[in-house]
SELO-309795 format. One record per residue: residue number from 0; x, y, z of N, C-alpha, C in turn. Coordinates in nm, 4 decimals, padded with zeros to 6 digits. Example, Ala and Ser with C-alpha at 12.3 -4.5 7.8 and 13.67 -1.06 7.14 Angstrom:
BEGIN
num/n.east/n.north/n.up/ca.east/ca.north/ca.up/c.east/c.north/c.up
0/01.3190/-00.5690/00.7800/01.2300/-00.4500/00.7800/01.3200/-00.3300/00.7800
1/01.2850/-00.2250/00.7080/01.3670/-00.1060/00.7140/01.2900/00.0030/00.7870
REM end
This chain:
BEGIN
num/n.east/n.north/n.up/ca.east/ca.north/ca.up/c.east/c.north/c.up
0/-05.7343/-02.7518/00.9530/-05.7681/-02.7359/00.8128/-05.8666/-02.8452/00.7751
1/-05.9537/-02.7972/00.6652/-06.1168/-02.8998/00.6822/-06.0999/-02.8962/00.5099
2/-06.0989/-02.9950/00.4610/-06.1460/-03.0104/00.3171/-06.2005/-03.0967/00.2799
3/-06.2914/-03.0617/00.1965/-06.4110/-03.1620/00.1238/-06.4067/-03.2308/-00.0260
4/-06.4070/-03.3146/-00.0377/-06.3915/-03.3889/-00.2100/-06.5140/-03.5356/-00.2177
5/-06.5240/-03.4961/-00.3289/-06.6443/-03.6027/-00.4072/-06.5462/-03.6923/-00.4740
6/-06.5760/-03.8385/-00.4604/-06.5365/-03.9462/-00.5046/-06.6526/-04.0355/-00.6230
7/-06.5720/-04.0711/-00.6481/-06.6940/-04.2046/-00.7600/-06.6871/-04.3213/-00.7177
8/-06.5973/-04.3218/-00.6542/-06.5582/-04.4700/-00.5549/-06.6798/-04.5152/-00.4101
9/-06.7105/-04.6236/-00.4180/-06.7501/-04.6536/-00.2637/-06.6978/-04.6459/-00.2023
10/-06.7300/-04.5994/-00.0520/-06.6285/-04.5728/00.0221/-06.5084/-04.6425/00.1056
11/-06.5851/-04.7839/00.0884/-06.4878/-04.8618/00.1523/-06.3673/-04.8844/00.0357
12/-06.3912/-04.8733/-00.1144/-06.3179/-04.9040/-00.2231/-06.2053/-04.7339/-00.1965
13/-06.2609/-04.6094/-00.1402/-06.1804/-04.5247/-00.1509/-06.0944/-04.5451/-00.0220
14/-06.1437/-04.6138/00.0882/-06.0762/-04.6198/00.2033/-05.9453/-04.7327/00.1856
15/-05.9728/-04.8030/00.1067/-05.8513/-04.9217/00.0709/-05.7700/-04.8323/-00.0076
16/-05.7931/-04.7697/-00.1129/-05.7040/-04.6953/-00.1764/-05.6006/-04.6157/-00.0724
17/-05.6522/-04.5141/-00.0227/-05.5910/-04.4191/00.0540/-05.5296/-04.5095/00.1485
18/-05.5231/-04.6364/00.2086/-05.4424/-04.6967/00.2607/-05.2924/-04.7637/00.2018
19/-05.3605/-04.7803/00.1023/-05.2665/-04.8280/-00.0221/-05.1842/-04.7488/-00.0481
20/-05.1845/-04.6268/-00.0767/-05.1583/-04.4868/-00.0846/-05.0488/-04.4820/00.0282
21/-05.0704/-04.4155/00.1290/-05.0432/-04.4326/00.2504/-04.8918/-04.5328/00.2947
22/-04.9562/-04.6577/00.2164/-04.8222/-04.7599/00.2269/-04.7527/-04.7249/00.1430
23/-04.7349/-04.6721/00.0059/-04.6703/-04.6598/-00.0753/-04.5948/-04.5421/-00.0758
24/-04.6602/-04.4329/00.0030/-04.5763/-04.3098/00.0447/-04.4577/-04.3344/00.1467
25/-04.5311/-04.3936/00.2394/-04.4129/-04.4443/00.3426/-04.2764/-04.4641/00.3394
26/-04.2093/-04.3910/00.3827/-04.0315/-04.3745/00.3744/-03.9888/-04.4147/00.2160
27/-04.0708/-04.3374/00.1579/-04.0209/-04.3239/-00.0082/-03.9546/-04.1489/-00.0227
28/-03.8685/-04.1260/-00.0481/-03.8092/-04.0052/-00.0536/-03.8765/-03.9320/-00.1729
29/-03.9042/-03.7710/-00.0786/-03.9277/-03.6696/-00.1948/-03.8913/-03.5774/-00.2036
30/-03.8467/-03.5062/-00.3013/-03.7766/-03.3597/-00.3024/-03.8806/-03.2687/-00.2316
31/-03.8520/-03.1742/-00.1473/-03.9549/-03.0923/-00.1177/-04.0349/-03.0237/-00.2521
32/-03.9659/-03.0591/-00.3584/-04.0730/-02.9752/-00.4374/-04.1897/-03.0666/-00.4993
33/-04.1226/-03.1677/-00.4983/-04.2183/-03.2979/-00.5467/-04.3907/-03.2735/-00.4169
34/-04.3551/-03.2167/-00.3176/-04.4544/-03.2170/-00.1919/-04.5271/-03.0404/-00.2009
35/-04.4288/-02.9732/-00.1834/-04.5062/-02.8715/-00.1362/-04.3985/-02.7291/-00.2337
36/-04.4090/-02.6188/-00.2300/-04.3038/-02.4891/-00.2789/-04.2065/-02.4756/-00.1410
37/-04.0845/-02.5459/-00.1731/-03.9625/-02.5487/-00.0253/-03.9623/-02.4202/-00.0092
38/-03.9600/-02.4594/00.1386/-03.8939/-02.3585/00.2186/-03.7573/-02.3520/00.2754
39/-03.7262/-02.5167/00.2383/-03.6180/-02.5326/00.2397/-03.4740/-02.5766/00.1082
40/-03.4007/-02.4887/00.1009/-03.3314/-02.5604/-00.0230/-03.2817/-02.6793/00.0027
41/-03.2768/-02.7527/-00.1296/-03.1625/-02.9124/-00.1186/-03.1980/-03.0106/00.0161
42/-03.3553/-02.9744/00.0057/-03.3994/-03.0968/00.1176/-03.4679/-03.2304/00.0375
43/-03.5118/-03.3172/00.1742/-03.5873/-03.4523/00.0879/-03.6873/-03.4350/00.2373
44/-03.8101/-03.4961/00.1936/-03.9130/-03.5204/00.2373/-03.9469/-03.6708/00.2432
45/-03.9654/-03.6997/00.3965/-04.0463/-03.8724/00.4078/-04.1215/-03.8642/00.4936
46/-04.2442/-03.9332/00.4297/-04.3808/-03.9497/00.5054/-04.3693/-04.0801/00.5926
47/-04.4421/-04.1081/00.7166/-04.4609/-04.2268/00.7943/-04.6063/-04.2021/00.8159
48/-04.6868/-04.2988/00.7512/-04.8264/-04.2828/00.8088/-04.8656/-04.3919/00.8651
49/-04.9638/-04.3649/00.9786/-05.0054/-04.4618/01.0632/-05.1370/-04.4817/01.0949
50/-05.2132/-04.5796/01.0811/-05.3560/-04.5974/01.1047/-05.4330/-04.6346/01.2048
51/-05.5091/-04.5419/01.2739/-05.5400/-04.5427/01.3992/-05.6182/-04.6776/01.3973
52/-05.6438/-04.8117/01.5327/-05.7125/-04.8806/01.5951/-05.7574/-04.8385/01.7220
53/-05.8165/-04.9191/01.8118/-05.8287/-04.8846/01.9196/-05.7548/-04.8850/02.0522
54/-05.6396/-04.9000/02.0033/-05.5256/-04.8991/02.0898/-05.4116/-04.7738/02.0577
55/-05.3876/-04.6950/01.9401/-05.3042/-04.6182/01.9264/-05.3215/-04.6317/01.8026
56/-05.1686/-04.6079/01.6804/-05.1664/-04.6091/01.5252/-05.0728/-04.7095/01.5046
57/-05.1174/-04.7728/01.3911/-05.0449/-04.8674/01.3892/-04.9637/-04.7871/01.2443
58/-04.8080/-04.8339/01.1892/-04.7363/-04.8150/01.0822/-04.8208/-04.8906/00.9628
59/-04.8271/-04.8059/00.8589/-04.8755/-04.8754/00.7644/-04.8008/-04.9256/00.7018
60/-04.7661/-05.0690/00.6821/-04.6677/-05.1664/00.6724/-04.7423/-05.2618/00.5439
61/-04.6998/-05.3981/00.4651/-04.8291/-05.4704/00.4080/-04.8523/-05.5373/00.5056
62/-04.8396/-05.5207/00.6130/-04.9746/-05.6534/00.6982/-05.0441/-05.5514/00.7189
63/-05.0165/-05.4282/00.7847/-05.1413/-05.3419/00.8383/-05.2365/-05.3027/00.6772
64/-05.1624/-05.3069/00.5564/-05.2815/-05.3054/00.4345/-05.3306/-05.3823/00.4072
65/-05.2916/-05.5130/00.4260/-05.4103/-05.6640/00.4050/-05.4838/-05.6685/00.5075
66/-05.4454/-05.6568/00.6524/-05.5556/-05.6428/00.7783/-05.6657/-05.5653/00.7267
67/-05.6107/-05.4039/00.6725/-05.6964/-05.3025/00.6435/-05.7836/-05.3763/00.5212
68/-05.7426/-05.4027/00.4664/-05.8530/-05.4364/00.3475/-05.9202/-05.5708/00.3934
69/-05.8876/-05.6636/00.4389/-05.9712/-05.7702/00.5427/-06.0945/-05.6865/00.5625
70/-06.0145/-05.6163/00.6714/-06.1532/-05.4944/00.7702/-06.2401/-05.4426/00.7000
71/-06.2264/-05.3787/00.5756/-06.3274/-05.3130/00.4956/-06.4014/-05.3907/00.4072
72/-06.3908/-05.5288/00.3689/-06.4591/-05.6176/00.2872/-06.5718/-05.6437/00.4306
73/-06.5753/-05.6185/00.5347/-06.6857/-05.7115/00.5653/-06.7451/-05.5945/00.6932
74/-06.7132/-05.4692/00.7180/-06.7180/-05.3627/00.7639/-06.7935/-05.2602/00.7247
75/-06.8213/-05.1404/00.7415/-06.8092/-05.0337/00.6876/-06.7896/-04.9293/00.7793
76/-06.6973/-04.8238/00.7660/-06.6520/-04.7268/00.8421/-06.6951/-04.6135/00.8063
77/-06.7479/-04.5232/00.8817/-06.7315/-04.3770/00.8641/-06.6178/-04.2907/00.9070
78/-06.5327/-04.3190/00.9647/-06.4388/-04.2251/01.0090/-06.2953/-04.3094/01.0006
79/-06.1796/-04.2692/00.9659/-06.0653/-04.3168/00.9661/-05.9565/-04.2441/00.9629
80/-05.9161/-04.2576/01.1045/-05.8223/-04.1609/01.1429/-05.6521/-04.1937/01.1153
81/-05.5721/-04.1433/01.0928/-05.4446/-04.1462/01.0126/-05.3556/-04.0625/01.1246
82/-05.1908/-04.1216/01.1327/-05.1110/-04.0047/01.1739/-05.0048/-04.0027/01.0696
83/-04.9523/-03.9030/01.0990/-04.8225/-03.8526/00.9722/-04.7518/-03.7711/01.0541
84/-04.6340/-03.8800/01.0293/-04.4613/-03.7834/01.0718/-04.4399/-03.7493/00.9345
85/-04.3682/-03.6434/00.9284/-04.3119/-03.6201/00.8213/-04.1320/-03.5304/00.8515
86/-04.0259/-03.6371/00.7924/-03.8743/-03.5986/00.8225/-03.8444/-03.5225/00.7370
87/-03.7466/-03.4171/00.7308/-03.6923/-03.3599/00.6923/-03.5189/-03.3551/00.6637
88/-03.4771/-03.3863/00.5753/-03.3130/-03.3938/00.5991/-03.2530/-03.3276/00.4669
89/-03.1867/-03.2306/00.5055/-03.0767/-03.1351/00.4406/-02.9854/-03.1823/00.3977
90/-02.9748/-03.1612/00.2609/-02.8002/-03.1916/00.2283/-02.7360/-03.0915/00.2102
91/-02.6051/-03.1084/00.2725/-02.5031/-02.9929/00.2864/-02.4051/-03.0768/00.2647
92/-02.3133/-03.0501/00.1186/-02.2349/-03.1076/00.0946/-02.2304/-03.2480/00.0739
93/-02.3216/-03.2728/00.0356/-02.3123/-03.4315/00.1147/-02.3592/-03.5416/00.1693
94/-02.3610/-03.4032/00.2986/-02.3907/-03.4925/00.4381/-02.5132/-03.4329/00.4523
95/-02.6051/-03.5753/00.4969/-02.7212/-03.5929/00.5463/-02.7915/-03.4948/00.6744
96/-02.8051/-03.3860/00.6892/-02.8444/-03.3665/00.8183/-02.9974/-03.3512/00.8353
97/-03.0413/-03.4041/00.9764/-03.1641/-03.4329/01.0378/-03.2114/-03.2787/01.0371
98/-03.3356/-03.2311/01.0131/-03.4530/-03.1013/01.0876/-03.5261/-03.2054/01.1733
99/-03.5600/-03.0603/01.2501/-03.7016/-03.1237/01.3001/-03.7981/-03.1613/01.2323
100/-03.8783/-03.2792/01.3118/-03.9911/-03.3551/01.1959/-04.1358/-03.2397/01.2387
101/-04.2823/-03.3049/01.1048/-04.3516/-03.2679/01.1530/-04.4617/-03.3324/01.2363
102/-04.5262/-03.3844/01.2598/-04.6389/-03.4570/01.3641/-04.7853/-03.3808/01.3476
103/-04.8963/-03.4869/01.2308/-04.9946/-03.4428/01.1620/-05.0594/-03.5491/01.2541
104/-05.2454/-03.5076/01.2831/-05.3316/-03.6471/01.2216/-05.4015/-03.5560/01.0918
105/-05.4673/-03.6815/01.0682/-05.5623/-03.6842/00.9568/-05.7000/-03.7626/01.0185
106/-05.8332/-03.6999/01.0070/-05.9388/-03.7617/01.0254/-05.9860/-03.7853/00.9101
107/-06.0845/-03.8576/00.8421/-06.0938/-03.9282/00.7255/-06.2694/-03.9204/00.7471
108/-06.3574/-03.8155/00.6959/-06.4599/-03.8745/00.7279/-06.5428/-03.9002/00.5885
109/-06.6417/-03.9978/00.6214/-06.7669/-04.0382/00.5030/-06.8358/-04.0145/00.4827
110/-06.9226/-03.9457/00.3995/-07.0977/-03.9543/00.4254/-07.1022/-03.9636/00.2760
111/-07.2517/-04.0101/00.2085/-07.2513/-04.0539/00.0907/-07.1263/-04.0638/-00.0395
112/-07.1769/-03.9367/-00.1012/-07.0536/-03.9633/-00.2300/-06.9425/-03.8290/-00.1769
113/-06.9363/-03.7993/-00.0545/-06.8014/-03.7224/00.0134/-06.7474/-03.7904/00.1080
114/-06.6017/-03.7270/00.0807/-06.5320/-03.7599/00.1900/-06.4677/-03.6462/00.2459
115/-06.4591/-03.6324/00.4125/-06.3408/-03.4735/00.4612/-06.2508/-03.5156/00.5357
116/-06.1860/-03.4446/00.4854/-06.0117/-03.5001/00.4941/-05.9781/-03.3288/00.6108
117/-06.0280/-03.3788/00.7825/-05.9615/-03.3032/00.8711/-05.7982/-03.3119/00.9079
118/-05.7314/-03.2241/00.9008/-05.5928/-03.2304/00.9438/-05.5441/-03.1136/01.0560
119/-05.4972/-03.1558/01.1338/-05.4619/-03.1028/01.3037/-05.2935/-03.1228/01.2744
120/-05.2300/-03.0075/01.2849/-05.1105/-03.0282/01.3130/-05.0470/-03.0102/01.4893
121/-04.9534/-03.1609/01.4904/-04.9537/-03.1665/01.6406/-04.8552/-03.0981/01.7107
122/-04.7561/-03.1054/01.6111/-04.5815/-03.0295/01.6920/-04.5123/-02.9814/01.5457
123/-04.4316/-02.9363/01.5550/-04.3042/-02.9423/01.4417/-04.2915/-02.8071/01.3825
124/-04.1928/-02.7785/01.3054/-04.1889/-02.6310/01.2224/-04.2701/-02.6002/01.1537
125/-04.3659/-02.6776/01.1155/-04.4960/-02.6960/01.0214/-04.4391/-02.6538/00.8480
126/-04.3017/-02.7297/00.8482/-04.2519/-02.6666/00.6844/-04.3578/-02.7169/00.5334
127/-04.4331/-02.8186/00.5895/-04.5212/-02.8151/00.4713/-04.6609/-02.7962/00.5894
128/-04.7535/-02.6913/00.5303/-04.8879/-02.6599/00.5847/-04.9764/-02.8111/00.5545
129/-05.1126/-02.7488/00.6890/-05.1792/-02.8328/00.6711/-05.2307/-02.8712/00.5238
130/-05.2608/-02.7448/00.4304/-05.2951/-02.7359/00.3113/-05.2291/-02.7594/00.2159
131/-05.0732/-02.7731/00.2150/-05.0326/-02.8251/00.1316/-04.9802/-03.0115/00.1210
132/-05.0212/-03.0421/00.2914/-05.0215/-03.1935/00.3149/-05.1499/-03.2267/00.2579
133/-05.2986/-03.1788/00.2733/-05.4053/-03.2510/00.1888/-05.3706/-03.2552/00.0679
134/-05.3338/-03.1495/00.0275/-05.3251/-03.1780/-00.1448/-05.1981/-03.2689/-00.2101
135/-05.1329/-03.3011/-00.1122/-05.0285/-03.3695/-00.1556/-05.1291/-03.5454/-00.1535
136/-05.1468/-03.5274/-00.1003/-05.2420/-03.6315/-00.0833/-05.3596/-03.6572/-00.1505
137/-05.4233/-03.5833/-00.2201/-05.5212/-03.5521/-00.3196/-05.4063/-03.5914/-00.4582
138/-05.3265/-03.5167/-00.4683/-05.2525/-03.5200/-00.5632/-05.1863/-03.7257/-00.5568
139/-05.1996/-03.7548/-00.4855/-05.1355/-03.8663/-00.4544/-05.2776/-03.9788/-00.5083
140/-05.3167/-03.9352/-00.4585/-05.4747/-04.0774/-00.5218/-05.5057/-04.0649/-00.6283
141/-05.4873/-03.9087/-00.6957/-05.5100/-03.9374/-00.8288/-05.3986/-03.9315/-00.9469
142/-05.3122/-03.9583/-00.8655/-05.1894/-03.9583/-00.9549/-05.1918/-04.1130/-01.0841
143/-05.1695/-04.0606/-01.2049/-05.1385/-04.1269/-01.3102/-05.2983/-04.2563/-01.3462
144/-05.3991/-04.1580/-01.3088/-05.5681/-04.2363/-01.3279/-05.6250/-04.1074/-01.4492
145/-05.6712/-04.1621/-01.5602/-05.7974/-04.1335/-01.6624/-05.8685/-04.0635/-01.5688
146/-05.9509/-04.0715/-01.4711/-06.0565/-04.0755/-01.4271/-06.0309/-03.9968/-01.3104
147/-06.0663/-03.9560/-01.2457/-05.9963/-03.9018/-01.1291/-06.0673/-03.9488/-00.9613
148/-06.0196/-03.9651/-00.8950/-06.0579/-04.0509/-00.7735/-06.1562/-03.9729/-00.6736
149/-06.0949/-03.8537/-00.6364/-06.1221/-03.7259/-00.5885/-06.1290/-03.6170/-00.6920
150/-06.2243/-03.5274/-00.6269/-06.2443/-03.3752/-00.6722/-06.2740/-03.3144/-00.5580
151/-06.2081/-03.1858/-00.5675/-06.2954/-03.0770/-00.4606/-06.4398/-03.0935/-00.5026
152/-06.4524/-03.0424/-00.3453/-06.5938/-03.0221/-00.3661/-06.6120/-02.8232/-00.3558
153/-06.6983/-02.8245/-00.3759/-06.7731/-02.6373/-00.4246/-06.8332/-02.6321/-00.2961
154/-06.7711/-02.5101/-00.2717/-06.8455/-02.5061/-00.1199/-07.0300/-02.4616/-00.1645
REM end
């Protein structure tokens, strides 16, 4: 899945965000409806995102967001690649039970005032689509801003 959005942001200023982002999603619980239209009843949703180096992904943790923003004050990137687990756990009665997770990347690319947000799904039941993980994520950067961070772009 390939989607395109126009920013007002520079890009290194949108690339710190979406990291920021990223950390703040991280093992924060969400109702599946808060994410996507469930497919599952009486579930919760948690994101783990991870930011690719040249060795593998690292957890986006706050050291990997102060490293990251280090990197982009004196950098500039065109491409920034992301992975995403995403857990699934049922309540029944109660009790907590595990689904299978899902296993996303995200490619992150730049060129002037766009950015495309590629997503490859790697394994899993795929209970939230590739399309409804970008927009959760769209929905996520511009959550609670005047102004808005992202827009689609018109094909």
């Amino acid at each position: 899945m390939v989607e395109s959005f126009t920013s007002r942001l520079p890009h290194w200023q949108l690339q710190q965000k979406l990291t920021q982002i990223f950390y703040e999603i991280n093992l924060k619980e969400f109702s599946f409806e808060e994410v996507s239209n469930p497919t599952i009843p009486s579930c919760k949703v948690f994101f783990e995102f991870g930011l690719a180096d040249f060795e593998g992904f690292n957890y986006i943790d706050e050291e990997e967001v102060k490293k990251t923003i280090e990197l982009l004050t004196k950098e500039h990137l065109h491409i920034m690649d992301f992975f995403c687990g995403i857990r699934y756990y049922k309540n029944n009665a109660g009790k907590k039970t595990a689904l299978k997770f899902d296993y996303y990347m995200l490619r992150t690319i730049f060129s002037r005032d766009r950015v495309e947000i590629q997503v490859h799904h790697e394994r899993g039941p795929r209970y939230i689509s590739p399309e409804e993980l970008i927009m959760f994520v769209f929905n996520q950067t511009n959550k609670g801003l005047d102004k808005k961070v992202l827009r689609k772009s018109k094909p």
